[in-house]
N, C-alpha and C positions, 0 to 999 in steps of 0.2 A: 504493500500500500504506500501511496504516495500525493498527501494533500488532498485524499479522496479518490484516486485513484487505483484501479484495482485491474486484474486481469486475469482469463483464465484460458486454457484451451481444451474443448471440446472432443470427446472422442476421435468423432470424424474426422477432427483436424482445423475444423472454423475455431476460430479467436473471439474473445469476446472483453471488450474493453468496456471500461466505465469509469463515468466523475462523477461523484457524488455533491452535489450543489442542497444543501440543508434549507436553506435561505428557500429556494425555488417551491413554486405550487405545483410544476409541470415536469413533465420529462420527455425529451427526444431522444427518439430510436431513430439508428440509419442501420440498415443493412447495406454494406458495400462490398464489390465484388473487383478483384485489382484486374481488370479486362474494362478495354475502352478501342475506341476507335483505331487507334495506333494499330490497336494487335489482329483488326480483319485483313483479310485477302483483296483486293483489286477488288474481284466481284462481289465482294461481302461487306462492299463499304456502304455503311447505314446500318445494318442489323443491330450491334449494339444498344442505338437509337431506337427501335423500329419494336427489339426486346422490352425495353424501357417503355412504352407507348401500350407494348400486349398484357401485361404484367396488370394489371387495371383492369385488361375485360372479362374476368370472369375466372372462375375455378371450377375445380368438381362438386362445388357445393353451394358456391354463391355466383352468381350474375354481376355484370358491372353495376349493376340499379342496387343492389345488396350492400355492395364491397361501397359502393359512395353512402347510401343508409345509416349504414352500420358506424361508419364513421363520423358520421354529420350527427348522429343518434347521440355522440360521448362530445362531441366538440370541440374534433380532432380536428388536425390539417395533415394533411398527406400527399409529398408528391414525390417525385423522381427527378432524375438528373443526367444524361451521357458525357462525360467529358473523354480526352484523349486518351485518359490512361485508365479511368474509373466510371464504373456506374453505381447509383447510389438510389436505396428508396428506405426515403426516410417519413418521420410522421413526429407528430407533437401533439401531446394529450396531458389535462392532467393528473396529478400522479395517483390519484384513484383509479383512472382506467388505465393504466399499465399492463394488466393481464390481459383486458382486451386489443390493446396497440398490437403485443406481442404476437395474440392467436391471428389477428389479421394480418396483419405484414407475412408471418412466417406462411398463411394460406397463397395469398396473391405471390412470391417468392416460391414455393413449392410445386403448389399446384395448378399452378395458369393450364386452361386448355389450350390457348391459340387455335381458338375455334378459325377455320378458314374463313365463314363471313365474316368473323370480327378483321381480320388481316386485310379482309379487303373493303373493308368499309376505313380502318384504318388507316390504307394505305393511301387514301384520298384525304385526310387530314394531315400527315406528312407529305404528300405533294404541297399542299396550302402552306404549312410551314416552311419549305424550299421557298416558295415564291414570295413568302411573308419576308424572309430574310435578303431575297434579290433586291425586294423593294425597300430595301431601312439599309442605306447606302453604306453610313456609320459604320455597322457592323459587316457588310458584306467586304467592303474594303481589308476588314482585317480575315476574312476568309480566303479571299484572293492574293494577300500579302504572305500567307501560311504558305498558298499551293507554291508561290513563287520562290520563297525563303526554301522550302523543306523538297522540292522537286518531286520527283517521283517515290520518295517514300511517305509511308501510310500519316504521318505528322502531317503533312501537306495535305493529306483530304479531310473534308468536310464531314462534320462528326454527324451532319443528318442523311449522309449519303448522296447518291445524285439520281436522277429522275431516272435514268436506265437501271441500276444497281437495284432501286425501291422498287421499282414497277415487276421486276423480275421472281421477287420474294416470294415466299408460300410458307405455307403452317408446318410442312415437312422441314422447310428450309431453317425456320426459326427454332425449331426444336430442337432440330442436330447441333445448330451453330449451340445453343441457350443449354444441354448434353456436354456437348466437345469443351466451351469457353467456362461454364460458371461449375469449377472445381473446387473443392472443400478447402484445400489449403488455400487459396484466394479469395477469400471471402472472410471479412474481419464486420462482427455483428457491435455494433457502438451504443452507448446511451449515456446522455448526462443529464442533471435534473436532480428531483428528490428519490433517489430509490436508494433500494440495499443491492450493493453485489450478489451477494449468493443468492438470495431470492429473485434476481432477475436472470444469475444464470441455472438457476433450476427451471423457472421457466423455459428460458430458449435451449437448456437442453431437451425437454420434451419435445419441443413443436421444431426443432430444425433436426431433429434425430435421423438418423439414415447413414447410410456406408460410406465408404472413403472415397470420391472419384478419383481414380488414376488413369485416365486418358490421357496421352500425353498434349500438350498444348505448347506452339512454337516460342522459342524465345523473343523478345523483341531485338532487333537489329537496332545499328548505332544510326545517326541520321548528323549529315555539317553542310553547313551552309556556304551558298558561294555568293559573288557578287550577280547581283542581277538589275532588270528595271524592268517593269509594265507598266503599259498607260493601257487602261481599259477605257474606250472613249464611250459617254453618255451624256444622252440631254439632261442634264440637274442643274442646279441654283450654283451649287460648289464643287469645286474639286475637293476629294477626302483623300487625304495624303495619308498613309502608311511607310515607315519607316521600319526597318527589326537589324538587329546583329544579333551575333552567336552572344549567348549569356552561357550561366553555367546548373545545371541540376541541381535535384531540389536535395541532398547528399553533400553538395561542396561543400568544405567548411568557410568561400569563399562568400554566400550566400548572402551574410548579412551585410560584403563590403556593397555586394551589386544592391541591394535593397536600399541601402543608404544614399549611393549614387543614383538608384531612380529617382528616390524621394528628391535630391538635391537638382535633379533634370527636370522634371515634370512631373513628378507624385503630388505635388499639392498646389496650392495657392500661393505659394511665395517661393515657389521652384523657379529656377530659371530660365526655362521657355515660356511657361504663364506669363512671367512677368514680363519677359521682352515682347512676346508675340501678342500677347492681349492687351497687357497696361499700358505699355510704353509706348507700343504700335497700333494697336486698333486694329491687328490683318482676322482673329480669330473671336469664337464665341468659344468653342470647344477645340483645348489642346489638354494633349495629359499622354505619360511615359505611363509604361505598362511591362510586367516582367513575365514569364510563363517559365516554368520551371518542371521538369519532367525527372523521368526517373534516372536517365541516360544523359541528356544533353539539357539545352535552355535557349533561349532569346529573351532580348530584351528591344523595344520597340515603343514608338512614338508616334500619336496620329491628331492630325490634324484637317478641321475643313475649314476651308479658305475660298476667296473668292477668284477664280483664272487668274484675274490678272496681277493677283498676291503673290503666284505659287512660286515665283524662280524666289524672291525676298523672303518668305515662309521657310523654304528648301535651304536656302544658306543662310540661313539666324540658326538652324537646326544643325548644320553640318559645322558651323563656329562653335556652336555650343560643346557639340561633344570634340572637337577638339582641343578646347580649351581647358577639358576635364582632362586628356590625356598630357597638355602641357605643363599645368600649374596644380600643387594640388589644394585643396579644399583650403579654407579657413577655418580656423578652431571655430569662430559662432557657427557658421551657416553647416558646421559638422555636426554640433551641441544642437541646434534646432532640428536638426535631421534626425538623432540620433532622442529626441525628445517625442519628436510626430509619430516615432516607430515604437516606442514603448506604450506611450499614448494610446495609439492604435490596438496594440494588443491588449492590453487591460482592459479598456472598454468592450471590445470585444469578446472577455471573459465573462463578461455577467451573462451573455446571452445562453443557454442550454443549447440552442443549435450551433453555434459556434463552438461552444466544448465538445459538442461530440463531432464534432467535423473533424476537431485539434486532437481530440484522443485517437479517431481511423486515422489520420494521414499519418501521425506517427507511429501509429504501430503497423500502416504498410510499409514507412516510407523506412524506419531505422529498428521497426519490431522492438520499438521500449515506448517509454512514454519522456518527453521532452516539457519539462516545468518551465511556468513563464520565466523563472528568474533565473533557471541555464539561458532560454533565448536573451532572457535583460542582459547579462553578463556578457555572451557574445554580442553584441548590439552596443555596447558601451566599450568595447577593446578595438572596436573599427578606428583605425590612425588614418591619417590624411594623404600618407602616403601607401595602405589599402585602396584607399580607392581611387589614387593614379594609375596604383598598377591595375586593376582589376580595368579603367577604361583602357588602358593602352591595349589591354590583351581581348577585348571586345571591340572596340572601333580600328577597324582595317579595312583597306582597301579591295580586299580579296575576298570580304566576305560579309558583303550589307545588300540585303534586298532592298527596294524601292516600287510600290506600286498606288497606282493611283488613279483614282477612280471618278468620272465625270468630267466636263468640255475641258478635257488635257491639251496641250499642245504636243508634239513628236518627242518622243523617250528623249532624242540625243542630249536636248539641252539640257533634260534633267539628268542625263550620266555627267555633263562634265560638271557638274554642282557637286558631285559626291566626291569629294577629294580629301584625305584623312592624311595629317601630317606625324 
């Protein structure tokens, strides 16, 4: 035990993590499974997704009109999630109906039929979503920035699949993938809230009870980035500029230098493209750096919308900026204030029960312990100023920054020779 933290593992092999929060009325349960988009095949890209979306309609005992009832009945919330590496289905009740979060989650996770109508009735709500996301620029830009950064490996596609891939699918297809990919030892069952450890793992050992899957499942392969540029031309108001370089995994002990140098790029309001690109200049509404961090590799990235005829002025306030982090390093305050927004961020974040149990699963996939706020404080507070020179120098390269950019572009060239890193 630790701060409330506890852990156990399961016959079959599933994990079972938990924070004990005293204070709390509620508790959040996620089941997460360490398969994600990354780990399909070319033709199997979406499924992940597509599992995520079936898992809801039904079981051998309840209907989707039950499984929402049922739930709506205690005054839960419930939903799901696909990301690159994980999927996750999680729920929040209070801590009275704990026994029932647990028999439901563990039915919908078990027992899905993927009846074929539901798949294809299904599969017409994830078309909608494809097209939902064509149309919200914002975010399509940073999908088109991935395919570009990550090339042809599986990083690079889109975690909702593509309209051939989804349209291809069937209830056979979803069972073998959801058989082959959701294996025991991959699968770390989370809660934090008001509960007791052993009585919630008594619980989920009844209801996730069942054999050891040993089917073999492929490793993931390494993914590096090179230099690139797209202009994706469209009729829109702005051009959405995406930027990325290589960063570093979520595993480095280098992690918390690149965190600090987000925060001191673009992570907040008094970062230094905010402030040059929106306060000083008036080119932006929305700018802001973003980090992605994987089990294997990382980027790190920067997007902005801007108006055409901002972009080349936008493009090199951006490409000064991060050179300037590889010239000079930081200043003690603006390192102190960075180094203040990141602890901040995390302690606030602590009160939440969904947020502790997101922090209890990704550490016990990501390092198989559990990581207290005040190991992260400690690493977060030993960041020197000459961490995070080195960390930009060995991310800003010539050799290896994507560029893409989405709506009334002008021709890629002039934006290649803007990308020049000293």
């Amino acid at each position: 035990m630790y701060g409330g933290y506890n852990r156990s593992i399961l016959e079959n092999g599933i994990r079972v993590v938990t924070k004990r929060m005293s204070h709390a009325r509620s508790v959040t349960m996620g089941v997460w499974v360490d398969v994600g988009a990354r780990d399909e095949k070319p033709e199997e890209s979406g499924l992940s997704h597509f599992i995520e979306h079936m898992i809801f309609k039904g079981t051998e005992k309840r209907s989707a009109l039950q499984i929402a009832k049922e739930f709506d009945a205690i005054g839960g919330q419930c939903n799901a999630f696909t990301s690159k590496e994980n999927t996750c289905y999680h729920a929040k009740v209070m801590d009275t109906c704990l026994d029932t979060m647990v028999d439901l989650l563990s039915d919908i996770f078990l027992n899905s039929v993927f009846d074929p109508r539901e798949v294809e009735r299904e599969r017409g709500v994830i078309f909608q979503e494809i097209r939902m996301l064509e149309d919200t620029p914002d975010e399509h830009v940073h999908v088109l920035l991935a395919k570009a950064a990550w090339a042809n490996h599986p990083l690079g596609r889109s975690i909702l699949g593509s309209y051939e891939t989804v349209a291809a699918f069937d209830s056979e297809t979803i069972k073998g993938y959801f058989t082959r990919a959701y294996r025991t030892e991959r699968i770390v069952i989370a809660a934090a809230g008001n509960l007791e450890h052993e009585r919630f793992v008594d619980m989920v050992a009844r209801s996730f009870d069942g054999p050891k899957r040993q089917e073999p499942f492929p490793a993931r392969t390494p993914a590096a980035m090179k230099r690139i540029v797209e202009t994706h031309p469209k009729d829109l108001e702005q051009v959405h500029l995406c930027l990325g370089t290589p960063g570093v995994n979520a595993r480095d002990p280098r992690r918390y230098a690149c965190a600090v140098l987000n925060v001191i790029l673009g992570g907040n309001m008094s970062s230094r493209l905010f402030q040059e690109i929106r306060e000083r200049r008036g080119l932006a509404y929305a700018v802001f750096s973003f980090l992605s961090l994987y089990s294997d590799t990382g980027s790190w990235g920067v997007y902005v919308g801007v108006d055409r005829e901002n972009t080349d002025e936008v493009l090199d306030v951006i490409v000064r900026e991060m050179n300037q982090m590889k010239r000079e390093p930081v200043g003690e305050e603006e390192l102190f204030n960075a180094r203040q927004y990141l602890k901040g961020g995390l302690y606030l974040a602590a009160e939440s029960t969904d947020n502790q149990m997101t922090r209890v699963a990704q550490n016990e996939i990501n390092f198989g312990r559990h990581v207290s706020l005040k190991e992260v404080e400690e690493h977060i507070e030993k960041v020197t100023p000459e961490d995070v020179l080195e960390i930009a120098r060995d991310m800003f390269r010539d050799d290896a920054v994507a560029l893409t950019l989405l709506g009334p572009v002008d021709e890629k060239t002039s934006y290649e020779q803007r990308l020049a890193f000293s």
